[in-house]
BALOBA-1460 file (C-alpha; in Angstrom, 3 decimals):
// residues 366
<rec num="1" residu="x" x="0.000" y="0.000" z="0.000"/>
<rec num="2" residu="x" x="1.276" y="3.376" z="-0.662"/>
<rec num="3" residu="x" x="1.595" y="5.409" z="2.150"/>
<rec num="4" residu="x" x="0.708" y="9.292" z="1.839"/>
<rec num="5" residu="x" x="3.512" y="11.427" z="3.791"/>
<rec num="6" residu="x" x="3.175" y="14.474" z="5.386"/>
<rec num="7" residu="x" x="-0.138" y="13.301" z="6.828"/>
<rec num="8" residu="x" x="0.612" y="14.976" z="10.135"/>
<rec num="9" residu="x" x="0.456" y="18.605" z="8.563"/>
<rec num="10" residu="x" x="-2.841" y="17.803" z="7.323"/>
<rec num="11" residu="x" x="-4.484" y="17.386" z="10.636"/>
<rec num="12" residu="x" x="-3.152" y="20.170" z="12.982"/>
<rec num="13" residu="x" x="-2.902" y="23.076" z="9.787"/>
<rec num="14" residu="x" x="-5.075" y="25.879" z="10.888"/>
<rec num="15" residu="x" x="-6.982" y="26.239" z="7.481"/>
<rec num="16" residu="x" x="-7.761" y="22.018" z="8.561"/>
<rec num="17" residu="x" x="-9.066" y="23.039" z="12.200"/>
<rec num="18" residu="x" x="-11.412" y="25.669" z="10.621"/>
<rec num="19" residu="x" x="-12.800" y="23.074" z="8.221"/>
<rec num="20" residu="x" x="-13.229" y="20.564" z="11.317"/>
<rec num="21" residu="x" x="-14.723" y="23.475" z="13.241"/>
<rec num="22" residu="x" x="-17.564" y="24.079" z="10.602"/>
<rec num="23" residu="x" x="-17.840" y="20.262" z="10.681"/>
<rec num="24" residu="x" x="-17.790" y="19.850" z="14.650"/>
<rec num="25" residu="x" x="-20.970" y="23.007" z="14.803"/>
<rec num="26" residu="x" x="-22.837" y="21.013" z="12.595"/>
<rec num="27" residu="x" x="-26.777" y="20.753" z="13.959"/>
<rec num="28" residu="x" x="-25.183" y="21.876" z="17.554"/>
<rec num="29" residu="x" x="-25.041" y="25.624" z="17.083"/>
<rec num="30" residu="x" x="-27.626" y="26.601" z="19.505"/>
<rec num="31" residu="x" x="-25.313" y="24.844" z="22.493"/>
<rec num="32" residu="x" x="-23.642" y="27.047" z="25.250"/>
<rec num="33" residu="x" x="-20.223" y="25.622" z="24.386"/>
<rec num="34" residu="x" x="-20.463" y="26.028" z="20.907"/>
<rec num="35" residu="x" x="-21.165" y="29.412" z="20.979"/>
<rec num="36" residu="x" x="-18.428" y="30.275" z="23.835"/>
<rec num="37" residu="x" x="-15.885" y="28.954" z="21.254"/>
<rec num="38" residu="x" x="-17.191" y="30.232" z="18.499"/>
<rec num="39" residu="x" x="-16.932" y="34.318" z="19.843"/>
<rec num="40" residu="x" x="-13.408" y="33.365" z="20.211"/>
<rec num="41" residu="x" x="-13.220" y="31.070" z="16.762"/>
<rec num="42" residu="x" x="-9.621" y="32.477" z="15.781"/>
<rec num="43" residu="x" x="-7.529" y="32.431" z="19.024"/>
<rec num="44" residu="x" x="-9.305" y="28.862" z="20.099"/>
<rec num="45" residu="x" x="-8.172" y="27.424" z="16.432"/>
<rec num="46" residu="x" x="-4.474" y="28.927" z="16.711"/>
<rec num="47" residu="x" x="-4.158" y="27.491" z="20.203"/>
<rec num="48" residu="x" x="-5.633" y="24.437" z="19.507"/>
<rec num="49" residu="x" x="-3.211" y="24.419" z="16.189"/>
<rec num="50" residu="x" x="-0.129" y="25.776" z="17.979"/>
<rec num="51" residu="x" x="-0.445" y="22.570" z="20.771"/>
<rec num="52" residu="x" x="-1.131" y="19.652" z="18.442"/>
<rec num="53" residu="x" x="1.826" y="21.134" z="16.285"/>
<rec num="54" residu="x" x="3.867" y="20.723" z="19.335"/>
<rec num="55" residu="x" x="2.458" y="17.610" z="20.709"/>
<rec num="56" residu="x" x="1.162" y="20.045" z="24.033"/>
<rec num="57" residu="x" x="-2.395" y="19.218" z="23.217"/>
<rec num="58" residu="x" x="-4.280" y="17.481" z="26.027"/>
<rec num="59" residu="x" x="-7.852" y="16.105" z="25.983"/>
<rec num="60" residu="x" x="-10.667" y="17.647" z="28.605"/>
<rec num="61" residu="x" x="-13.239" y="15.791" z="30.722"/>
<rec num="62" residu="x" x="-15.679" y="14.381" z="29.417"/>
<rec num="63" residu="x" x="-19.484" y="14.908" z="30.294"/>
<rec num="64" residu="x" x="-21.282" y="11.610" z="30.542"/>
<rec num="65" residu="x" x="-25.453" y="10.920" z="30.535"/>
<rec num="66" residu="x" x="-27.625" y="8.231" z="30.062"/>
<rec num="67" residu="x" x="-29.897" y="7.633" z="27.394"/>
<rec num="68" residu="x" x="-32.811" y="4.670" z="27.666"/>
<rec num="69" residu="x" x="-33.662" y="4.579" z="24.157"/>
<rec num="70" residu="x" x="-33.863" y="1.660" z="23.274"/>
<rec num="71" residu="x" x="-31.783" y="0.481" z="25.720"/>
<rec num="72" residu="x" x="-29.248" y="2.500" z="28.728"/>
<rec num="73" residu="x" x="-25.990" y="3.489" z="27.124"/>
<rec num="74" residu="x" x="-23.976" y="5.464" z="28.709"/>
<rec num="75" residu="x" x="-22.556" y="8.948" z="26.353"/>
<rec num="76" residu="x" x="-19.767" y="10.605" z="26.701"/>
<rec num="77" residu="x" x="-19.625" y="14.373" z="25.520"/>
<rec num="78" residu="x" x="-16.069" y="15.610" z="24.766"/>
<rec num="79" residu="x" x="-15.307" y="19.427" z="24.829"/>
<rec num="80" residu="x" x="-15.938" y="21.511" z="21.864"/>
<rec num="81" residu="x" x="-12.407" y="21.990" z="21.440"/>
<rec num="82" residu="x" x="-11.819" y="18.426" z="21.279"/>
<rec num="83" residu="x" x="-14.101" y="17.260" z="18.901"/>
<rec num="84" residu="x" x="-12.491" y="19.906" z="16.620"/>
<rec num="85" residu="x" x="-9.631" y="17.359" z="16.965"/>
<rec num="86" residu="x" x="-11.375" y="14.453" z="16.323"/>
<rec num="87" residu="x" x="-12.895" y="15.772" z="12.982"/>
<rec num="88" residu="x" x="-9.548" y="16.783" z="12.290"/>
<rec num="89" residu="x" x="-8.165" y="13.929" z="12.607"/>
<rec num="90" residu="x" x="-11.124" y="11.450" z="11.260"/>
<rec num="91" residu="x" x="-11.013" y="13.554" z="8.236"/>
<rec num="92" residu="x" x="-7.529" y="12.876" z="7.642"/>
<rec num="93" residu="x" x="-7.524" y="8.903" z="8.422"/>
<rec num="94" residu="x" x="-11.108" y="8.032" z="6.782"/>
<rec num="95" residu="x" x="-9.990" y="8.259" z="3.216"/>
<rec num="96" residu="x" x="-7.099" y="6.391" z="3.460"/>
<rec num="97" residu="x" x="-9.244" y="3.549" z="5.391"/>
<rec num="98" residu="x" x="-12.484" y="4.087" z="3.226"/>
<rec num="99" residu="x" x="-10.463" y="2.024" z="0.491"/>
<rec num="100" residu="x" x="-10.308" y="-1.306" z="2.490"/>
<rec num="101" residu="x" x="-13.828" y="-0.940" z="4.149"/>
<rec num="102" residu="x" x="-16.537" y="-3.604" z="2.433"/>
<rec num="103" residu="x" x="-19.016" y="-2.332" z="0.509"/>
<rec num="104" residu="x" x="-21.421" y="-3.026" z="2.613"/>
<rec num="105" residu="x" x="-20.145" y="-1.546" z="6.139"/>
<rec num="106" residu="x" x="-23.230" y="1.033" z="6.312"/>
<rec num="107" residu="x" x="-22.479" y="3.132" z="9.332"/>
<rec num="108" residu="x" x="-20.940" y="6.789" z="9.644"/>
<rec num="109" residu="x" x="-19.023" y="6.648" z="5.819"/>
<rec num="110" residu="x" x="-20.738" y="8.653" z="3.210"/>
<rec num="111" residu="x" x="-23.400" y="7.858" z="1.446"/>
<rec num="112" residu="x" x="-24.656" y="5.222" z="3.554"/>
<rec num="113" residu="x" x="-26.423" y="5.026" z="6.714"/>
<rec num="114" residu="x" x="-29.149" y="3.507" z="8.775"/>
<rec num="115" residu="x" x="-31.990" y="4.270" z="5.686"/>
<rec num="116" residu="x" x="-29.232" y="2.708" z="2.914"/>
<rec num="117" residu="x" x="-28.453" y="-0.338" z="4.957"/>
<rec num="118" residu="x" x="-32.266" y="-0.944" z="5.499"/>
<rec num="119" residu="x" x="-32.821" y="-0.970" z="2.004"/>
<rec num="120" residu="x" x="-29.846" y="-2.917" z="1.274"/>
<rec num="121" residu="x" x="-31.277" y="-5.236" z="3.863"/>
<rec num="122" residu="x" x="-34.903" y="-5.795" z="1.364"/>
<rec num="123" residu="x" x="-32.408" y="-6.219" z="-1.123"/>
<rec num="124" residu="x" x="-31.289" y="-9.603" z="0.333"/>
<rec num="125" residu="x" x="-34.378" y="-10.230" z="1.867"/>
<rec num="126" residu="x" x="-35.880" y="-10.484" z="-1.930"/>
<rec num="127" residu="x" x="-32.684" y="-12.797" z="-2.972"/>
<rec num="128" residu="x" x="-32.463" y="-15.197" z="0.284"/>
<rec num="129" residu="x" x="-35.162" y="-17.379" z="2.226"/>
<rec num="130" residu="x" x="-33.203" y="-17.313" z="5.409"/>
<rec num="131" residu="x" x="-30.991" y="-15.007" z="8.000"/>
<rec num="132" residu="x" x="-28.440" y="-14.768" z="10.574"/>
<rec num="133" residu="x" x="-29.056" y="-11.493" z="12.826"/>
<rec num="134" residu="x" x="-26.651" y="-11.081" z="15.151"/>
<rec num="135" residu="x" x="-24.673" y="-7.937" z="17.417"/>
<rec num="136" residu="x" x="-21.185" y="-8.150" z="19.631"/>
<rec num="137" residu="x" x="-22.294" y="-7.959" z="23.253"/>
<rec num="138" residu="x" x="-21.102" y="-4.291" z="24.724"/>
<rec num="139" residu="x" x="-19.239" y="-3.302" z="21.869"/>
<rec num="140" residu="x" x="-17.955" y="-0.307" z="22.561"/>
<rec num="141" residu="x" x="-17.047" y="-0.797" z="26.272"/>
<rec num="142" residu="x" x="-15.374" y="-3.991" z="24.738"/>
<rec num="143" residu="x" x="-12.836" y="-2.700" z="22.118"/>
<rec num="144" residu="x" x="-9.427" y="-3.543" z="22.810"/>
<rec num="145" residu="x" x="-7.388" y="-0.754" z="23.346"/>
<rec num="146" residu="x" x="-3.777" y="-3.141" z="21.893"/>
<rec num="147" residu="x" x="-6.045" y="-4.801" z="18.877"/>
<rec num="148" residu="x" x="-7.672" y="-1.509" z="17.795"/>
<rec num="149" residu="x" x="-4.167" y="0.468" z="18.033"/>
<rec num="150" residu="x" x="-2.276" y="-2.525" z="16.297"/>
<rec num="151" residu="x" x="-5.001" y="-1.978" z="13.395"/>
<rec num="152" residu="x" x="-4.544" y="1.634" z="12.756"/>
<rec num="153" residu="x" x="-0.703" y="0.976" z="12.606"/>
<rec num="154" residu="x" x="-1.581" y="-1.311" z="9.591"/>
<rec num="155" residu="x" x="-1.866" y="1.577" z="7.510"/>
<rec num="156" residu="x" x="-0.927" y="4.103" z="9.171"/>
<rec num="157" residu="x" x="2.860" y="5.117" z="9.393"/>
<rec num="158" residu="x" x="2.918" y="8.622" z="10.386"/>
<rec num="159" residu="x" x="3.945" y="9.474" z="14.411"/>
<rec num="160" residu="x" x="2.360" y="12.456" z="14.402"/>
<rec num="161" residu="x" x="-1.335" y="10.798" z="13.555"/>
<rec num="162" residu="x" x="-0.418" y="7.546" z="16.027"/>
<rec num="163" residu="x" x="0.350" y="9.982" z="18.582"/>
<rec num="164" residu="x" x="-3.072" y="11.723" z="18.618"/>
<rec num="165" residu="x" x="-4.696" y="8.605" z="17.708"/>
<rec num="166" residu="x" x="-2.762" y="7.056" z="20.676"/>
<rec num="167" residu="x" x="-3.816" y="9.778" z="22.772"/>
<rec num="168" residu="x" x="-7.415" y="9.877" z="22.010"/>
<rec num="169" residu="x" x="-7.673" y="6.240" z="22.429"/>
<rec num="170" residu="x" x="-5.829" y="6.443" z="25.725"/>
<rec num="171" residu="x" x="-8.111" y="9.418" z="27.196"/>
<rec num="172" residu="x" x="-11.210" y="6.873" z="26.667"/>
<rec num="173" residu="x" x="-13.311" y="7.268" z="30.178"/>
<rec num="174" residu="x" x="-14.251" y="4.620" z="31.774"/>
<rec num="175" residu="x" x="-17.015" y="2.463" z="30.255"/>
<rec num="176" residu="x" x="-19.209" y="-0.321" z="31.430"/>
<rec num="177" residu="x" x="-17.514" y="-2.919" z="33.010"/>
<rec num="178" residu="x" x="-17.561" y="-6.385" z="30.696"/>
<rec num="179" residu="x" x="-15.697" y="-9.230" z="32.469"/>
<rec num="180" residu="x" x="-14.813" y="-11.535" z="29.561"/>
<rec num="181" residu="x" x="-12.126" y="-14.336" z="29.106"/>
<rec num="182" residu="x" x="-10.433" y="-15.443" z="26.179"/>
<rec num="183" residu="x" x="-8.271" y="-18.320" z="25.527"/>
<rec num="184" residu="x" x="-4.723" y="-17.821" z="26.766"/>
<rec num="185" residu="x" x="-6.113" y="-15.674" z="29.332"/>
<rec num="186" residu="x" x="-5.208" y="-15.978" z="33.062"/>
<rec num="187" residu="x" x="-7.326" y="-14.689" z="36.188"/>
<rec num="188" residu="x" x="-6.466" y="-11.133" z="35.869"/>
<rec num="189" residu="x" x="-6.321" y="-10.563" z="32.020"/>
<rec num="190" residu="x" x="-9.771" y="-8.784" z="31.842"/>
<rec num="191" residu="x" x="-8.714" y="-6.152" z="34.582"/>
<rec num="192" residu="x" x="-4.692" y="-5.627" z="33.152"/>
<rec num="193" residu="x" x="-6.157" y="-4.993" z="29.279"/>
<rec num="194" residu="x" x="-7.565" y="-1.488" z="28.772"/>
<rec num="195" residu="x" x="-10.963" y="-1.630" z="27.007"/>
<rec num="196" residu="x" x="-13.874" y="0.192" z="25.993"/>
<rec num="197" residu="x" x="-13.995" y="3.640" z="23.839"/>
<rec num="198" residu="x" x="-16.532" y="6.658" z="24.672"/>
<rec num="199" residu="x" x="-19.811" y="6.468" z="22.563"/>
<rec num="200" residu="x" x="-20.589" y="9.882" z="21.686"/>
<rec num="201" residu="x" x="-17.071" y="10.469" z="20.012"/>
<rec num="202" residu="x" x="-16.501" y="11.233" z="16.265"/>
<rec num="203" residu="x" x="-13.744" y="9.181" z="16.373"/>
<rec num="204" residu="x" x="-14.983" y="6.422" z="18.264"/>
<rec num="205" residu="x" x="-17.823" y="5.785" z="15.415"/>
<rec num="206" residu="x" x="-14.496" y="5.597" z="12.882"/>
<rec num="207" residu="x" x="-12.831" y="3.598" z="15.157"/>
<rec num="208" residu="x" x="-15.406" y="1.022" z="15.266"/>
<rec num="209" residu="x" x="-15.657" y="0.720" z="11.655"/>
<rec num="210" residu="x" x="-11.746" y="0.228" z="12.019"/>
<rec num="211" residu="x" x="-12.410" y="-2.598" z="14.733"/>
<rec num="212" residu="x" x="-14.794" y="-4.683" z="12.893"/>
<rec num="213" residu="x" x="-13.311" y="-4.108" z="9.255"/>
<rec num="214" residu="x" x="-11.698" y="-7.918" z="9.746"/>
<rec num="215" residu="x" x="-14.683" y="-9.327" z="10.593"/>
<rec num="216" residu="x" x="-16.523" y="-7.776" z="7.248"/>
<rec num="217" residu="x" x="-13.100" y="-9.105" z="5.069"/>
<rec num="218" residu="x" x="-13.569" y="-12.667" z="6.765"/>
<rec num="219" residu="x" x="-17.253" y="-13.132" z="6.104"/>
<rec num="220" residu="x" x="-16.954" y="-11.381" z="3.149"/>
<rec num="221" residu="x" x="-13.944" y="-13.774" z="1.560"/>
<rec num="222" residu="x" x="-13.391" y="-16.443" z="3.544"/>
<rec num="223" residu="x" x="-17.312" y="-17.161" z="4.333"/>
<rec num="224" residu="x" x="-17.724" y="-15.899" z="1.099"/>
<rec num="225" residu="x" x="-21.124" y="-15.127" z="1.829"/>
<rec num="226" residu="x" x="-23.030" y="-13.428" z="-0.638"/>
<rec num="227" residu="x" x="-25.530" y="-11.407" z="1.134"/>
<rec num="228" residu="x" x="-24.170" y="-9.390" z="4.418"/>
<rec num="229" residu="x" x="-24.663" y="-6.023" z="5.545"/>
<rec num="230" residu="x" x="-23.312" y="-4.708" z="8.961"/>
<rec num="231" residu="x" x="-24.429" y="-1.363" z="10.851"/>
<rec num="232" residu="x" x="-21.795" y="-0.893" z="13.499"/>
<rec num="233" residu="x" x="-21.655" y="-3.903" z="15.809"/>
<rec num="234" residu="x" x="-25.356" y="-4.902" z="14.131"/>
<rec num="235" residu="x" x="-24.883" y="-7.314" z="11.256"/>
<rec num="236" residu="x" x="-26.593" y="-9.623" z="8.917"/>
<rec num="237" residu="x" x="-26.072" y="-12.918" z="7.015"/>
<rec num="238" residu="x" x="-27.840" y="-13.953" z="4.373"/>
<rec num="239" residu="x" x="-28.100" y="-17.476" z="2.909"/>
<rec num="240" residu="x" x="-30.253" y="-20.220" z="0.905"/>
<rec num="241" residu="x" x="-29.431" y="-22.814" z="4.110"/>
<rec num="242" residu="x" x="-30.300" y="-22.437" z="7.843"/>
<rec num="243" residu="x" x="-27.049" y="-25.040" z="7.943"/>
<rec num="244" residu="x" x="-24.914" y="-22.619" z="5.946"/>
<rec num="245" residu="x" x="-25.802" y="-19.853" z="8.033"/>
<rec num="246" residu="x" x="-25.367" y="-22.063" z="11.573"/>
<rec num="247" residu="x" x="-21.967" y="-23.098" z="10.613"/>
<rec num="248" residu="x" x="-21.404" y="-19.002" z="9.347"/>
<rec num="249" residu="x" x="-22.344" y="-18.560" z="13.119"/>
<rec num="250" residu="x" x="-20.171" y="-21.286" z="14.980"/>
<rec num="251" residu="x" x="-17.194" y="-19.484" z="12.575"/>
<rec num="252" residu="x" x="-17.844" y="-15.781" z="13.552"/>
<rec num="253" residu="x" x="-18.035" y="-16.518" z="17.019"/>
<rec num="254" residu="x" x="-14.469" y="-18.487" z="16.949"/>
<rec num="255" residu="x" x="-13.041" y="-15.565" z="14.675"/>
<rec num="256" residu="x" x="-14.156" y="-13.055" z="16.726"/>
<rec num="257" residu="x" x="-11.925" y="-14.500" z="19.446"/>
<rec num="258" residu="x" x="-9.674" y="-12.630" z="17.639"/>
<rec num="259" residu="x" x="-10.461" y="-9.537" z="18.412"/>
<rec num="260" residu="x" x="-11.523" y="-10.151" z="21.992"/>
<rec num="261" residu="x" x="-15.269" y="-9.345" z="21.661"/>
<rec num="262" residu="x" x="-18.503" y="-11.969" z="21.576"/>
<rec num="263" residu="x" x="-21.432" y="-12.559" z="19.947"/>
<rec num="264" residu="x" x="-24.501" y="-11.543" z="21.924"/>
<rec num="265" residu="x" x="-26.027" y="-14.294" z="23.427"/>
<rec num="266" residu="x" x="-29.461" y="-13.571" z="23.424"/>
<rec num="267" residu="x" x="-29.352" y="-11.708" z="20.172"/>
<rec num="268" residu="x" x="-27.682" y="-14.204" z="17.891"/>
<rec num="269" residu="x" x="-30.706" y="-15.895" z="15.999"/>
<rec num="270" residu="x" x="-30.913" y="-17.736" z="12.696"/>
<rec num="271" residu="x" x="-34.530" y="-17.624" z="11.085"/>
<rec num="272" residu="x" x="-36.496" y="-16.897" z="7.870"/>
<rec num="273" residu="x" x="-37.122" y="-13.578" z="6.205"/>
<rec num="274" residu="x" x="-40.696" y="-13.905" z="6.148"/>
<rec num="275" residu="x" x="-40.793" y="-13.342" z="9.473"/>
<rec num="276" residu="x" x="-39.620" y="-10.017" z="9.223"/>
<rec num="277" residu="x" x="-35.917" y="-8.739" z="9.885"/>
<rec num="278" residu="x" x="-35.921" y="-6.320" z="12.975"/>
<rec num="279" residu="x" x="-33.011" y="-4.222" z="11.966"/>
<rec num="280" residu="x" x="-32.218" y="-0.101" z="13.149"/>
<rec num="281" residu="x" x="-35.667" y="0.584" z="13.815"/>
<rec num="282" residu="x" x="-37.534" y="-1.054" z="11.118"/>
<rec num="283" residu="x" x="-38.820" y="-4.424" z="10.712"/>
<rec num="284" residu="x" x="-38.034" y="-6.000" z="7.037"/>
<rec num="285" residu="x" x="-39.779" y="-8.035" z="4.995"/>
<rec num="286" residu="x" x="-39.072" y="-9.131" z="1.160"/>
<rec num="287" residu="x" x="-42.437" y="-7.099" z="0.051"/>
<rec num="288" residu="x" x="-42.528" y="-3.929" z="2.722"/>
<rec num="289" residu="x" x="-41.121" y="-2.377" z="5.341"/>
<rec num="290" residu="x" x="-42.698" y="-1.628" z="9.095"/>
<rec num="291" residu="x" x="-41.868" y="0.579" z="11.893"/>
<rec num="292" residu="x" x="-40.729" y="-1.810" z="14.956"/>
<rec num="293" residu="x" x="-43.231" y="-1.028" z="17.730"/>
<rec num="294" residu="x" x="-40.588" y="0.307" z="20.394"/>
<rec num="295" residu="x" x="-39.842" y="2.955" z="17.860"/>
<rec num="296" residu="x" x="-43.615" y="3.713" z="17.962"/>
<rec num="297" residu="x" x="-44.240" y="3.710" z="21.607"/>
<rec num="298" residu="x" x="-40.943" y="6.241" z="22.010"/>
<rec num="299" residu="x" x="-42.346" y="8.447" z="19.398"/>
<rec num="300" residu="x" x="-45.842" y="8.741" z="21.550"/>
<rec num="301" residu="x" x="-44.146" y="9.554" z="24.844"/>
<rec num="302" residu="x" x="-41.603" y="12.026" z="23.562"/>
<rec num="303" residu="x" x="-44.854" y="14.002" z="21.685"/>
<rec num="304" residu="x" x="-46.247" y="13.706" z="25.006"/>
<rec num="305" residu="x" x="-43.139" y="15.011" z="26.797"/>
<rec num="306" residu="x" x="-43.097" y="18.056" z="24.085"/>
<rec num="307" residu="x" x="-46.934" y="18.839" z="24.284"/>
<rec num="308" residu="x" x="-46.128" y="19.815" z="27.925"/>
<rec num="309" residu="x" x="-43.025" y="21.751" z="26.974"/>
<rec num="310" residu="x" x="-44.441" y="23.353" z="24.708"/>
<rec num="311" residu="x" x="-47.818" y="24.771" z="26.689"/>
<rec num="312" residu="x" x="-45.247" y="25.728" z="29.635"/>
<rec num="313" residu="x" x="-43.174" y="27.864" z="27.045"/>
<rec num="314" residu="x" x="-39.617" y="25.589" z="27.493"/>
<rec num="315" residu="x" x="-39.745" y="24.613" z="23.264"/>
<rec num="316" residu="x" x="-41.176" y="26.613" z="20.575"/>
<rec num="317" residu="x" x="-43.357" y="25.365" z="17.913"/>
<rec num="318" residu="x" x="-40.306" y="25.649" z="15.458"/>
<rec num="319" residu="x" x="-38.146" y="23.220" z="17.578"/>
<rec num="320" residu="x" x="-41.575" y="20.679" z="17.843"/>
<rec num="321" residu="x" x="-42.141" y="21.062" z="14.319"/>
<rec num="322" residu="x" x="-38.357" y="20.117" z="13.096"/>
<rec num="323" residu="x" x="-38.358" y="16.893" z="15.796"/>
<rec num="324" residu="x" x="-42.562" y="15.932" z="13.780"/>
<rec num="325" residu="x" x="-41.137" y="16.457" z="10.713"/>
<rec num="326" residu="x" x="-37.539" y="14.101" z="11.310"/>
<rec num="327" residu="x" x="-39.557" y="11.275" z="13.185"/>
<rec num="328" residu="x" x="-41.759" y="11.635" z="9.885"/>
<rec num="329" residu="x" x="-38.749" y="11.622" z="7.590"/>
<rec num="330" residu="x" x="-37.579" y="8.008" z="9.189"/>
<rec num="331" residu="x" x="-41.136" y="6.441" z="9.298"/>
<rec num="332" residu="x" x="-41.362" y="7.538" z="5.524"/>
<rec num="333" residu="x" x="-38.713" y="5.174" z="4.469"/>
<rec num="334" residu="x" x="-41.075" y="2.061" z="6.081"/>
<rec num="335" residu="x" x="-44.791" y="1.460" z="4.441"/>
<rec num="336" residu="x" x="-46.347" y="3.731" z="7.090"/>
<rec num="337" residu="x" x="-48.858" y="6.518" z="5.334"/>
<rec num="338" residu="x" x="-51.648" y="5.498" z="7.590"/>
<rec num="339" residu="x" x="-49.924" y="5.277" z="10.496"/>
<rec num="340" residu="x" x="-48.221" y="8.370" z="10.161"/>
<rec num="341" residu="x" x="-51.723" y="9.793" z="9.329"/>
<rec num="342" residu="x" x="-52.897" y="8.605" z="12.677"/>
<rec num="343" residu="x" x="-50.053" y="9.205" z="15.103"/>
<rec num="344" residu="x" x="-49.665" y="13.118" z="13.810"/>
<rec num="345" residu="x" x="-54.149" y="13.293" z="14.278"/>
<rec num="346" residu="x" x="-53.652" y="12.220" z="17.846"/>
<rec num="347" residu="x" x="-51.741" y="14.913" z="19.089"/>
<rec num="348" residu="x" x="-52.777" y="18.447" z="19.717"/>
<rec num="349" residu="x" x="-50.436" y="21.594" z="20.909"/>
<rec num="350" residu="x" x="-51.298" y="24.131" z="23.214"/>
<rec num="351" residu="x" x="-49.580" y="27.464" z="22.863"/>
<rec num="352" residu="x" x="-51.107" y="29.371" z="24.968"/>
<rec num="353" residu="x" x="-54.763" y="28.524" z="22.891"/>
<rec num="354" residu="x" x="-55.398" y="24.874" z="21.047"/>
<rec num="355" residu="x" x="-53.678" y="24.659" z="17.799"/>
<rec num="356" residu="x" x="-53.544" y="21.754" z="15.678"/>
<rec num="357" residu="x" x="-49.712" y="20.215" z="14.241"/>
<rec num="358" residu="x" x="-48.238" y="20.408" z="10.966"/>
<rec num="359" residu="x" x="-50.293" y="17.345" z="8.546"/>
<rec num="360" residu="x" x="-47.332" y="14.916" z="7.593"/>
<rec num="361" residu="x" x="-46.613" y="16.521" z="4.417"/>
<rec num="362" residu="x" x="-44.836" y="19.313" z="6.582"/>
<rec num="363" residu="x" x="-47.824" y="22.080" z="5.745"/>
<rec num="364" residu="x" x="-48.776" y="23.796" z="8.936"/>
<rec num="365" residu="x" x="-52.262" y="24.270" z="9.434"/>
<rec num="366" residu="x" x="-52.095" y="27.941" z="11.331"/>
């Protein structure tokens, strides 16, 4: 492989961190810390350039929630200033990795996504009677902090980039605790490995894609399996043969050794398509596409949650409108006119006097 030199320059350049900048504000202007670095956009940039030129530059604390949609994860929110970095850096290292990613690796590379995978997912569904749905238990609390670094290094020469990447990768907060032994392991291997990267990062997302790009190439070429698409650590095999697809199972699991993560017990399933394929959000069939009904039921209680925002004055209209008319964009791309129909009648929104939403075509009926 030819390696690109000067990489380095790329990241830390000021003219880079204002192009990472416009990236990092993206849909997250209206935040307090956005806006306190943004007054002082030029001298933030040329410290922030003047200490990763030098090697000064030190990651802040991270601010960590949890969400319970659909399930509790726990999200770490860097500093403004830092994810600056990581879209400097990410947009430095994903071109030179987008080369070697399968085709059909759908999350956070352009022009793919949760609504291409989905379709991509029909598109097997049509081709292949049965299916092998499976995820890697705690994923991101599980990646190896050795495997994942020894993977970058596989392409990447450059010690300026491993030394942020390094650093990044070593600032990682603690995660959820996964206890998890692997052959060759002794008593206290589990505890002496450090594990897990922040979900929430822009880097982390890359990372992952980095992680599991073995496990797409061995499926891919050494399964040679002919239908297989993979959203993070969700993924899909398709075949003609429950066998095939049981034996594609016993295989993953042993190759995944590998990389020191597991197969999710519960979650690990081999069955036929015309049962429908519950897959980010939807639920698949050859024929149509359906909302799955947790996305439903979270949809009703967070238009609940706004109607009473909204009538004590904490949202505007404009913000309710823009979160109607994105749930609306995602049930679009499943068979859902009706429903949508339904769920959008059912609510009505109080400012101050009754006033009915926005139809689903986005036309506001004030």
């Amino acid at each position: 492989m030819h390696r690109r030199r000067q990489l380095w320059t790329e990241v830390y350049s000021f003219e880079a961190l204002c192009r990472a900048a416009r990236k990092a504000e993206r849909r997250k202007r209206s935040r307090r810390s956005t806006g306190r670095f943004a007054f002082f956009r030029e001298l933030e940039l040329l410290r922030l350039h003047e200490e990763l030129r030098d090697q000064r530059y030190r990651p802040g604390g991270y601010r960590t929630f949890f969400v319970h949609e659909p399930k509790r994860r726990l999200i770490s929110a860097a500093p403004f200033r830092d994810r600056v970095a990581h879209h400097a850096l990410t947009s430095v290292l994903e071109p030179i990795f987008e080369g070697s990613f399968v085709f059909d690796s759908y999350a956070c590379r352009v022009g793919k996504g949760t609504h291409a995978a989905v379709r991509r997912c029909q598109e097997f569904a049509k081709r292949f009677p049965y299916v092998l749905k499976a995820d890697i238990r705690k994923f991101f609390p599980s990646i190896d902090h050795a495997i994942l670094k020894g993977l970058i290094r596989r392409k990447i020469k450059d010690r300026g980039v491993l030394w942020l990447c390094d650093l990044i990768v070593d600032h990682s907060n603690p995660q959820e605790p996964v206890l998890e032994w692997f052959p060759g392991d002794d008593l206290l291997s589990p505890s002496e490995r450090r594990r897990g990267v922040p979900l929430g990062n822009q880097t982390s997302q890359f990372f992952a894609n980095v992680y599991l790009d073995p496990l797409d190439h061995f499926v891919k070429e050494t399964l040679r399996a002919k239908g297989y698409v993979r959203y993070v650590d969700d993924f899909l095999v398709f075949s003609q043969s429950k066998q095939e697809l049981a034996e594609f199972q016993r295989r993953i699991a042993e190759f995944l050794i590998s990389l020191r993560v597991k197969l999710h017990p519960r979650k690990n399933v081999v069955f036929p398509v015309r049962c429908g394929i519950p897959f980010l959000g939807y639920r698949v069939f050859p024929t149509h596409r359906l909302l799955a009904k947790p996305n439903v039921r979270r949809f009703r209680k967070r238009m609940k949650q706004h109607q009473r925002l909204l009538a004590e004055g904490k949202i505007t209209w404009a913000e309710v409108r823009q979160r109607l008319m994105s749930w609306s964009g995602h049930a679009k791309q499943a068979d859902t006119h009706r429903l949508r129909q339904r769920l959008f009648r059912e609510f009505q929104w109080k400012r101050g006097r009754p006033e009915k939403p926005d139809d689903p075509a986005g036309r506001s009926s004030r």
